[in-house]
Structures are given as C-alpha cells and as structure tokens.
N, C-alpha and C positions, 0 to 999 in steps of 0.2 A: 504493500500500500504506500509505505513511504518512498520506492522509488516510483510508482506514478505519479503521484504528488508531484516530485522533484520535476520529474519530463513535464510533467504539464508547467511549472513555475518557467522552466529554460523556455520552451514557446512562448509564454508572454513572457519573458524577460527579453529575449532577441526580437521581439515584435516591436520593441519602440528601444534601441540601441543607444539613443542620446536623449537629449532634457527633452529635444522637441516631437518627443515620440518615446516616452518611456513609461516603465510599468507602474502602475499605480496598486498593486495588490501587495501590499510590503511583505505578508507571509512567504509569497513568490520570490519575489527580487530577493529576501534572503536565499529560500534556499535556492535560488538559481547563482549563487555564489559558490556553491559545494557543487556545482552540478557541469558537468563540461559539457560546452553548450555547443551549437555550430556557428561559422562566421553568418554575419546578418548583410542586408543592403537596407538602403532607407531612400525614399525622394520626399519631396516635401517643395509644394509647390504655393504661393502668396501673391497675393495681388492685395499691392500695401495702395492706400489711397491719402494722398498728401495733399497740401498746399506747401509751396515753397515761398514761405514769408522771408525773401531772399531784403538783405538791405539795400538801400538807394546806392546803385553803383557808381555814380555820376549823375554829371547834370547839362544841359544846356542852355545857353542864354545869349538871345538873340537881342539885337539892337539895329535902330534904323534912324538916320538922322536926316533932317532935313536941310540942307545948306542955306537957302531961301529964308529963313529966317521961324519957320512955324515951331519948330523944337524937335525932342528924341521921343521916340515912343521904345520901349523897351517889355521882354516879356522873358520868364525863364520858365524852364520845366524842373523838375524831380524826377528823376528816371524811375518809377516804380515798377515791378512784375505783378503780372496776376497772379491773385492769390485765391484761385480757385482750384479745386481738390481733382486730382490727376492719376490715373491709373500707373502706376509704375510695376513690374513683375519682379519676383524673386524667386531663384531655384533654388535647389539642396539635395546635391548626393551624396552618398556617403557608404561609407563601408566599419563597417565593427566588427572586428576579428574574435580570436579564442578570448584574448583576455580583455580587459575594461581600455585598451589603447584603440583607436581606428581616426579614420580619417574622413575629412567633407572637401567639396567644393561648391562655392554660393556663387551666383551673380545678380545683381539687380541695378536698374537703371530706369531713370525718368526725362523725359523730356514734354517739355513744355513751350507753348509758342502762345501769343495770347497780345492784346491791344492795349496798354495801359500806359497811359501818362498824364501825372498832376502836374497841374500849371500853378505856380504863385502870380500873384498879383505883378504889371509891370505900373511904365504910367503912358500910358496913349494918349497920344497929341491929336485932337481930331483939327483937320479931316485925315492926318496922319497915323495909322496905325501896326499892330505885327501882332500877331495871332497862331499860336498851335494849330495844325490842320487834322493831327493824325500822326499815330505812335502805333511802333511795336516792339515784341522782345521775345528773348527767346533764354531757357533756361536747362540745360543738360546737365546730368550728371552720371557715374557710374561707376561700381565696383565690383572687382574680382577679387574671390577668397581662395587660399587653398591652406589649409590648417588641418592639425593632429587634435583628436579628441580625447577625453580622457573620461569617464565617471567617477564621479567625485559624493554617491549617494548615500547616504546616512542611510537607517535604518528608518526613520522619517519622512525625507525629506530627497526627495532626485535632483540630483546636481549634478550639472557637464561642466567641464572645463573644456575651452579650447585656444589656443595660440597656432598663429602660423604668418602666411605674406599676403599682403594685400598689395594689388593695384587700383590706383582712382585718378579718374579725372571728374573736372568741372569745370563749365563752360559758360557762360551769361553774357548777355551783349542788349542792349535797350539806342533803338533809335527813334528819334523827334523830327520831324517836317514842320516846318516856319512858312508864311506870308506874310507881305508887309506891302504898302502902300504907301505911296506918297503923290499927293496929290496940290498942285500953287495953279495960279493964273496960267503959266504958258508951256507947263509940263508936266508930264502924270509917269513914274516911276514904279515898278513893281520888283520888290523883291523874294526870291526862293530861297530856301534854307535850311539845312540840315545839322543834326550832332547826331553821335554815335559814342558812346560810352560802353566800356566792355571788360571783362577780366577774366581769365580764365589758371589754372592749375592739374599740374598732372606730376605722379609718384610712386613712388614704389616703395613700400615698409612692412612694418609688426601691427598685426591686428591680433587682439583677443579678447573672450568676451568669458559671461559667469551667467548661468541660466540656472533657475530655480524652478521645479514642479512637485504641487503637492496637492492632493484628492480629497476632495470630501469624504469624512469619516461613514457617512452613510449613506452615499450615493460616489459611488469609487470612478465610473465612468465620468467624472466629471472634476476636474481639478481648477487650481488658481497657476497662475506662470508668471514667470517674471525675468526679463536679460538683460544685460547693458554690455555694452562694447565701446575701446577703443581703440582708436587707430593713432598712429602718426607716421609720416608719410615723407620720404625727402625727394623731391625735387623742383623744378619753376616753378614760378606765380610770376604773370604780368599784369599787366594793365594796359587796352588801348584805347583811342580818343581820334574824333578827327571831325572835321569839320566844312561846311561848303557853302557859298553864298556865291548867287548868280543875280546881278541887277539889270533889269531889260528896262532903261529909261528912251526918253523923247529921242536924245540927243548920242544914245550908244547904248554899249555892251559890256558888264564887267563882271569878272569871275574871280572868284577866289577861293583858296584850296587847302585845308591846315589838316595835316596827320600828325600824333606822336605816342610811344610805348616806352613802357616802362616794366621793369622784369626783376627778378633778384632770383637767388637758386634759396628757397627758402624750405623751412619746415613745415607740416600744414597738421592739422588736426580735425578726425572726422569723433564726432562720440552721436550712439543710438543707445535708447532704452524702449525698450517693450513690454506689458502688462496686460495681462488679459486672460480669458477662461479659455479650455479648453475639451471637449469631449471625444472621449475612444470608444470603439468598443473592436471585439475580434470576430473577423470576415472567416467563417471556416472556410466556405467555397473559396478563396484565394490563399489559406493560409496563410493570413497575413493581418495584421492591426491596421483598422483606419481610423483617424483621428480630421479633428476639425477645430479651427482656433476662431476666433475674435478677439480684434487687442486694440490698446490705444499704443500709438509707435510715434516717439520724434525725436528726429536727425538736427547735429548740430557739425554745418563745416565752418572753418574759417581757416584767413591766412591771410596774411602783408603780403601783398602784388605790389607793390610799389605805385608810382603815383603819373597818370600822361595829363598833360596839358595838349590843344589844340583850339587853335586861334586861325579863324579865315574871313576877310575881307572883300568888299568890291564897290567903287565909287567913279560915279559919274560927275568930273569937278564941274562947281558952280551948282549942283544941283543937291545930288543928297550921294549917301554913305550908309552901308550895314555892314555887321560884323557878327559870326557866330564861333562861339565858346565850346566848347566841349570838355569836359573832365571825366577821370575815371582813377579806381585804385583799387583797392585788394578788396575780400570779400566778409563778410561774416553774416552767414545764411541758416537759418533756421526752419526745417522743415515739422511741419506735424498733421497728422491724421490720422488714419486705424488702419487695420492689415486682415483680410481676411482670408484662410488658409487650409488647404485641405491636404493631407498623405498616406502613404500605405508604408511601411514598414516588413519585410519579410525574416 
C-alpha cells in the first residue's frame, strides 16, 4: 500500500516540476522525495495584459515668429504613450530531471503603436498662430531567459529558485507634427513641423527570480502564488532627437533640418512581480497536470541613455521665422496589468 501511495505522490509531484506548476498535496510532495521519480517536461503558456505607463521621453517645441511686427506664437508638446492595456505573450519550457535541478526557457514581448500627445499651453499671436496636428509613438520591448531551476519547497510551502542569462531590449520613439501660420497685409506664410524624440536599450546579463505557491487547506486545487524577478543587464542606452521645419511663404522656400544622439554603454535594470490565484487539477487522459492562473503583474525598466538635443530652423527674411526643438534621454518605464495563463505539465 505504501509503495502505491508513493507512485501515485511521484505522478503528481513530476506533474507540476516548478512553482508554476507544482504539487499542492504536501502528503505527496513528501513522499515523492523518497520516491525516484522520472524526468518531467512542463510548457506554460501567458498572455500578460499591460499598459506601459512609459515616462515622457522628450519633448517638442515649436515657434513661429512674425518679422512684420505682429509677434511669436509659440506651442510645445509632452511626448506621452498610450496607456492603454496591450496583449503581450509569454512562453515557458522547461525540463526537470531525476533530482530537484532542471532547466527553463521564457520569452515574452510587447509592442505597442498608438496616437498620443499632450500639448501645454503656448501664447498665439492672432491672426498668427502654431498648433499640434497629430502625434504618434510606438513602444517595444523584449526578453529572452535561459536559466537552471532548482526546488526550494518546504514541507508547506512550494518554492523555485531560478538564476541564469537574460537578453533584453527596448525601444520607444514618440513623434509631433506642427502648423503654423502667418498671416500681414501683403503676405501669408505657412509653416510645417516636426520632432521626434526616442530612446532605446539593448543587453545581455543575470536574471533570477523566487516564486512562492501555496493551497488552500480545504480546497487543495486551488492555491495563492506569488514571484518577483531581477535582472541587470550591460550594454547601450541612447537617446535620439531630431527635428524639421519647412516654411512655404509669398516671397520663397525654407527648410530646415536638426538631428542629434546621444549613447553611453551603460547598466540597465528590469525588476517584475506577480500575485495571483491559481487552479490544477490532473488530466488522466493526457497524463499530465493542467493548471490555470490569474494574477496582477508589473514590470519596472529603467536606464540613463544619455541626453540629444535637436534644433531646426527656416526663415523667409523680412517676413517671418520658425524653429522646432526636439529633446530626448534615457528611460524609466513602468508597466502594469494582469497575466492570464494556462499549462500542462507531464
């Protein structure tokens, strides 16, 4: 009797190999300690839903001046991102051999494209003026895991440890489109306008994280979970910026043109925490455990890109003059939303 017991406990012990998939039957997980078990596979599949309340990257600030004598009208933007909630994927294979050591591979990534830019107040000179037309931005990111697992579970309490290498990048960029007018007695001026503010990062480093699962005393299919992870990361951060101003007056044509980047080989820093429930139960037709999460999850990157200026000019003399601004620099980006997740365990 007590060696079937024992077989049945190594089935559901190798049926959830790591915290995000592990046994919740403590009588089992003991003695599938005593018990030599077979190597396990695991996948584990997540479609995390975010908003990436990324900070203001930069900014642009347009101006338009009248030569004629009517005055400057001036207007700037805030590069803001949408911060509306975005499907991003995440895998998870993984292997767990004879003892409490095995190994994963993750990857997860988001991208985002979206219309947003807040305008501060300028001061318009009427009938002189410069106005936002329309803004967009786009906001990428991504990592790849490949780390050693380890079980770390109390007689209470399921715990993974893992460490291993991470790859990440991140990518942001927010551009503004400008009009402006000028309008006297014996000439009428129009100007086009744009900035582009951007920063991005990419590295190679040490990722690892501490996962907690633990079951309700009376309802065992059903546990609390809890992760947190960090990374740090070495390689670039830059920053770039650039700028352009086209004036189509009475009297000509002038254009003007400003790029500039800025870079450093710097350190960068990713940390995630995740919380949330989770329910198993075991599939005999696949011989295998499926489980199912819901959690709240949020990412926190940052990093010093260093700093671009971009300045661009165009003036029609005797008449009027604009000029647009562009700025950009490193990042510090906060994403948050919930993760919702299903997998089999063999």
């Amino acid at each position: 009797m007590r060696k079937a017991i024992a077989a049945l406990a190594c089935v559901v012990a190798t049926g959830f190999p790591n915290a995000d998939a592990m046994d919740f039957d403590r009588l089992g997980a003991r003695l599938s300690k005593q018990t030599h078990c077979a190597p396990s596979l695991f996948v584990h599949t997540e479609a995390t839903y975010l908003a990436p309340l990324a900070d203001d990257s930069g900014n642009g600030l347009f101006t338009i001046n009248d030569l004629e004598g009517a005055g400057t009208a001036t207007v700037g933007t805030l590069n803001q991102y949408s911060d509306e909630f975005t499907t991003a994927p995440r895998i998870t294979l993984g292997y767990r051999g004879l003892t409490d050591w095995g190994i994963q591979f993750r990857y997860w990534e988001i991208d985002v494209e979206g219309e947003s830019s807040s305008n501060f107040p300028g001061n318009p000179v009427a009938p002189q003026n410069v106005n936002t037309v329309g803004g967009s931005n786009f906001f990428n990111a991504k990592t790849l895991d490949l780390e050693l697992t380890r079980d770390l579970s109390t007689r209470q309490t399921s715990l993974l440890g893992t460490f291993g290498v991470r790859y990440a990048e991140l990518e942001q960029g927010s551009q503004t489109n400008a009009s402006g007018l000028v309008v006297d007695a014996d000439t009428f001026d129009v100007f086009e306008q744009t900035s582009f503010s951007g920063s991005r990062a990419e590295g190679t480093g040490l990722t690892g994280s501490l996962s907690m699962l633990r079951s309700f005393r009376h309802h065992p299919t059903l546990a609390l979970f809890a992760s947190g992870r960090s990374s740090v990361l070495f390689g670039d951060a830059g920053a770039v910026a650039s700028s352009t101003t086209l004036l189509t007056g009475t009297n000509g044509v002038a254009t003007g043109v400003g790029a500039a980047a800025g870079g450093i080989d710097e350190a960068f820093f990713i940390g995630e925490v995740q919380a949330g429930l989770q329910w198993s139960k075991f599939v005999s037709s696949f011989n295998a455990r499926m489980f199912a999460r819901a959690a709240f999850e949020y990412q926190y990157w940052g990093a010093d890109g260093g700093t671009a200026l971009a300045l661009s000019g165009a003036s029609v003399p005797g008449e009027s003059n604009g000029t647009a601004l562009a700025s950009a620099d490193g990042f510090d980006n906060h994403l948050i939303g919930f993760a919702l997740s299903t997998g089999f365990a063999w």
